[in-house]
N, C-alpha and C positions, 0 to 999 in steps of 0.2 A: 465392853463397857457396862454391860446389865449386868454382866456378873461381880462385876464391880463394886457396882450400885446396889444390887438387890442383896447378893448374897454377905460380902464381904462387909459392906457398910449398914444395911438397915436388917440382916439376919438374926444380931442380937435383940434386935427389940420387938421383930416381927417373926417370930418362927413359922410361919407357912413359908417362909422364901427359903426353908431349908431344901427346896427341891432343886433349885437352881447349884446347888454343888454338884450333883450327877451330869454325870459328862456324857450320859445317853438322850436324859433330856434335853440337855443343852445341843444336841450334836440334832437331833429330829426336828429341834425348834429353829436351829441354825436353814437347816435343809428347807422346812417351808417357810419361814420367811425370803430364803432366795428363789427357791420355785413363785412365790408371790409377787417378787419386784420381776423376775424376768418376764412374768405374765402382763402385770400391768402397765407396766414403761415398754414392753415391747412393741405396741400399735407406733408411741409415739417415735420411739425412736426408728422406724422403720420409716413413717411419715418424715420425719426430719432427714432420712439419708435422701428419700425421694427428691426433698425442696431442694434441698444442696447438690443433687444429681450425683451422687456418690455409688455410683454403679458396677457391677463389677465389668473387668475386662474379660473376655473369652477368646484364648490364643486359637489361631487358624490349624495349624497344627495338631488341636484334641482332635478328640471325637467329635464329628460334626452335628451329634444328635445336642450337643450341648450348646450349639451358637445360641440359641432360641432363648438362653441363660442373659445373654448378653443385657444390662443394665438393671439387673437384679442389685437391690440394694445389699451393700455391703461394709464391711467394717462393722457387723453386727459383734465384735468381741469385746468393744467397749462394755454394751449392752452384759456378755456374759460374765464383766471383772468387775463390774458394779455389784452385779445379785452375787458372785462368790468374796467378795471382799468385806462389803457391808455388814451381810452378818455374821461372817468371820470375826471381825471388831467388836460388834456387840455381843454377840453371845461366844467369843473365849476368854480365857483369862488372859489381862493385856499385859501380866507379868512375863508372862512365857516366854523366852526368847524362840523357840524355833518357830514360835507363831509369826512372828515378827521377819524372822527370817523368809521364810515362806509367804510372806508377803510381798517381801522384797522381789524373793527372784519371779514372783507375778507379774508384779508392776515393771520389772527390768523387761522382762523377754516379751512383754508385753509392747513395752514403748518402743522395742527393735520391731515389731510388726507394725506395729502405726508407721512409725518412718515408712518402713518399706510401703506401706496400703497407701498412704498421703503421696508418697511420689510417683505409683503407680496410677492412683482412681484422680486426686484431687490434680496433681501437677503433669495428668496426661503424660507420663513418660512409662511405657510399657514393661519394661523389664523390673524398675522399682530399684533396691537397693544391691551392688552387684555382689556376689556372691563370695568374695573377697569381704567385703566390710560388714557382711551382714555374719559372717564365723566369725568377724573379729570381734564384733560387739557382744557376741553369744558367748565369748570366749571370756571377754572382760566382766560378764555380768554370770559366768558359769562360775570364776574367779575368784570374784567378791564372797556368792556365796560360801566356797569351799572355804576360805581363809575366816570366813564369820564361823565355822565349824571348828577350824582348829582352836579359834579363839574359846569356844566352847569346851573342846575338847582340856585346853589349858586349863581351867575349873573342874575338872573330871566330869563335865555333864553330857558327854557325847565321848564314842568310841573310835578309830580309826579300822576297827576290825571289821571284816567283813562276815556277813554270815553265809553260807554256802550250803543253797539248796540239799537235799537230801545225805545232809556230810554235818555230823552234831559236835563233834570232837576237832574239826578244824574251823579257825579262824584264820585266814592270813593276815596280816596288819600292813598297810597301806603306810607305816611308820618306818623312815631308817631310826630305827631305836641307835646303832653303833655311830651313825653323826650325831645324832644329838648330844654325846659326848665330849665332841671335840670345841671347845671354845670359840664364840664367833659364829659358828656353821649348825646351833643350834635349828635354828628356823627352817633349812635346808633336811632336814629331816622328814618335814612335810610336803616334801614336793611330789612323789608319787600320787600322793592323797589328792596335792591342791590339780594336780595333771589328768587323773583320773577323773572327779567330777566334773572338772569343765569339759572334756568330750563327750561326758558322761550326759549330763544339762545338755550340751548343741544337738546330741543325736535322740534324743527323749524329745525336745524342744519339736527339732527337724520333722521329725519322724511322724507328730501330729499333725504335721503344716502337710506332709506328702499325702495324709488323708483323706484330708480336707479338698477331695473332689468333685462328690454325689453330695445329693442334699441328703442332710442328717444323718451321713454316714462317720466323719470323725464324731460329731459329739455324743452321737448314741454308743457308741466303743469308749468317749470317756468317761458317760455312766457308768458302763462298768466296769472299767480300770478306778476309776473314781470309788466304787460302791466297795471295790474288793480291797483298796487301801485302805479305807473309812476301819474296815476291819483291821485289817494288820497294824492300824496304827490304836486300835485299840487297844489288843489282845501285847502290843509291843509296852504297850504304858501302864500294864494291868499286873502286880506282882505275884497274882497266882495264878494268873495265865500263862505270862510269860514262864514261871517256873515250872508250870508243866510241863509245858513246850520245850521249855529248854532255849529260849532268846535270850537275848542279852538284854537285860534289864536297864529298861530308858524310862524312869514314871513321869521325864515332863512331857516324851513325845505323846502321850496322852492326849493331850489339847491337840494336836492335830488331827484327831478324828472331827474335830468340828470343822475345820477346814475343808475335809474330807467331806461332808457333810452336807457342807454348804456348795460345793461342786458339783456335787450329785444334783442338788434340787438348783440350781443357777440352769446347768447343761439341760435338766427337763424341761424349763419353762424356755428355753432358746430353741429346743427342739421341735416346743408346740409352733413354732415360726417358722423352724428350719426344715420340717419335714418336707416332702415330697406332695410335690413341687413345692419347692422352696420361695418362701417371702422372703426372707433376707439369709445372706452369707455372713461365718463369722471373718475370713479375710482371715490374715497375718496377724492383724493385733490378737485375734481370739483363740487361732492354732500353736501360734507360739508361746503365748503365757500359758493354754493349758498345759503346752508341752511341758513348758518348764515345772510350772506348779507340780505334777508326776512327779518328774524326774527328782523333784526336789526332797520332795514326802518320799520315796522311795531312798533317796540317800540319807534323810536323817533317819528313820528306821533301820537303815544297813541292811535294804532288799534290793539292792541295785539286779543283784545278778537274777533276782525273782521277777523282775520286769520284763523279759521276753515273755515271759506268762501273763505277768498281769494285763499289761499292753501288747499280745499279741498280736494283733492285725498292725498294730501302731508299726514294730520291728518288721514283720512281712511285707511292708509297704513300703520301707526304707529299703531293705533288702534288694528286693525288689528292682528298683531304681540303681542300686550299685550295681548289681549285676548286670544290668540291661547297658549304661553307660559300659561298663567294665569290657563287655563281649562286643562293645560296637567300636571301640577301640585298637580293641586287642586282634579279634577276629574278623578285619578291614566291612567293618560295616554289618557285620551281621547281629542278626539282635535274638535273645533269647522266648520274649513275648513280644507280641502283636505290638501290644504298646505297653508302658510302666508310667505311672503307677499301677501295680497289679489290680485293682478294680477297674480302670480302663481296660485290659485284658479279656477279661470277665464280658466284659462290654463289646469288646471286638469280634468276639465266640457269639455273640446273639444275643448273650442275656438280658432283661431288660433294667435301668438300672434297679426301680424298687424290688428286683427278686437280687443283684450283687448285695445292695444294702443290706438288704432282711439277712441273708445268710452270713454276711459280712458280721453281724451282729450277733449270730448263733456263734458262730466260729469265736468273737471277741468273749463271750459269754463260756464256751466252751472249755478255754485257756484259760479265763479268771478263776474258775471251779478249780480247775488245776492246780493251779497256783496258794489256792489255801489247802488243797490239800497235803502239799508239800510241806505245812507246820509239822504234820504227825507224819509222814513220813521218813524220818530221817535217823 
């Protein structure tokens, strides 16, 4: 809305608000105003989960170094979709549609982890929402978004192609181009596309929620999943960047480096709470909107398949979990790690958590470096 304001409406008459067109300031100004609300609403809202008793549960089954966890305030992700949202609004442009979009599937995958935290913390029933409904609803709101893409894509403002890491000459298209010719069954042309992002959203989504087990280990990994998007979605919106590069030229996803932006400095300022030992937990509402948010920014950019890099720990933590479920199945009980999520593992071998975190964070950091440097190498 200040870009609104300032630049679009009082720029003709006030020329210093010509700074507010640049989308680098916009995007640094984005980040500390959300590093600032997460800072100074964080006392209170941590104060308010306490009055309300909103604590977290600690299953018997973890690691026993963690009962000690038991009533730590949580549902702290409210907290982090306030400081990433707020200045998201104010400082991008509200024309934008993928801004819009991406707020969406925030607020969507966000309100499937409240349910869940509300049935688990507030309505004492420990398991939360069962594992059946809570795909479905990830499904439905993976859905929404893909279908708001093709709508996009109907205006020519979005691509169904995918771009493929270190490969400059192939796209595949996620399009049956040969239905969309036949009368009637146009729409059914997009079904690869709308199929692919909602597994696409569930398992991004998931995938932050299985991280979210040590204090300030998912969100200091979505710093820099967050920080290395902030880029991509720059250099993706930028026409002589991306022509360098050789990306497929997108100038509205531009505006979503503020978004990007403002996820960076939201995650800071939750982090100064969530560190070790942890003041408050973000819960489900906070693991699954970031997830999504990711997931989302990476599909409308067409980096999907760059996201085991950018979010590496995020997929090695899901991974993780399939395999261990998969081998205890398959292999009448036997399991591949101590315990999964793979930082519990880590844990089970000695380590203490703040040395899993720290290197947990080197490794996430590691993979993001990676992962841009996959623009030039291709």
């Amino acid at each position: 809305m200040l870009y609104w304001l300032l630049y679009q409406k009082l720029f003709p008459y006030f020329r210093v608000f010509r700074i507010f067109r640049y989308l680098t300031f916009r995007t640094v100004f984005a980040s500390l105003t959300a590093l600032l609300i997460g800072m100074l609403i964080g006392p209170y809202v941590i104060d308010k989960l306490r009055e309300f008793q909103i604590g977290q549960y600690v299953r018997d089954d973890g690691p026993q170094s963690h009962l000690k966890k038991t009533g730590t305030p949580t549902m702290g992700g409210v907290l982090i979709g306030i400081a990433v949202l707020l200045p998201t609004v104010l400082w991008s442009d509200p024309a934008n549609p993928f801004v819009w979009i991406t707020v969406f599937s925030t607020l969507a995958f966000g309100a499937i982890g409240f349910a869940d935290d509300y049935i688990k913390v507030v309505q004492r029933r420990s398991l939360g929402l069962t594992a059946r409904a809570k795909l479905l609803y990830q499904g439905l709101a993976g859905a929404a978004v893909a279908i708001a893409l093709v709508v996009m894509q109907q205006f020519k403002l979005f691509s169904t192609q995918l771009t493929v890491p270190f490969v400059k000459s192939w796209h595949p298209d996620l399009e049956w181009h040969w239905l969309g010719s036949i009368p009637h069954l146009g729409l059914l042309a997009f079904l690869p596309f709308v199929v692919f992002v909602t597994l696409f959203l569930a398992l991004s989504s998931n995938a932050v929620n299985l991280t979210d087990g040590l204090d300030g280990l998912a969100i200091g990994c979505t710093i820099i999943a967050a920080g290395a998007l902030a880029v991509l979605t720059y250099v993706s919106g930028h026409v002589v960047f991306a022509d360098y590069l050789e990306l497929q030229r997108m100038p509205l996803v531009g505006e979503l480096t503020v978004f990007c932006g403002s996820m960076v400095g939201a995650s800071i300022g939750f982090l100064w709470y969530n560190a070790h030992p942890a003041e408050i937990f973000m819960g489900d509402v906070g693991s699954l909107a970031l997830g999504g948010a990711i997931g989302t920014v990476a599909v409308i950019i067409r980096q999907e398949l760059l996201l085991p890099f950018i979010g590496g720990i995020f997929i090695l933590e899901a991974v993780s979990v399939i395999l261990q479920v998969g081998s205890y199945k398959l292999r009448n009980g036997k399991r591949i790690f101590k315990m999964a999520p793979l930082h519990h593992h880590f844990e089970q071998l000695g380590w203490q958590e703040s040395k899993v975190i720290v290197r947990f964070w080197i490794a996430a950091l590691v993979f993001a470096l990676f992962a841009l440097t996959t623009l030039k190498l291709r």
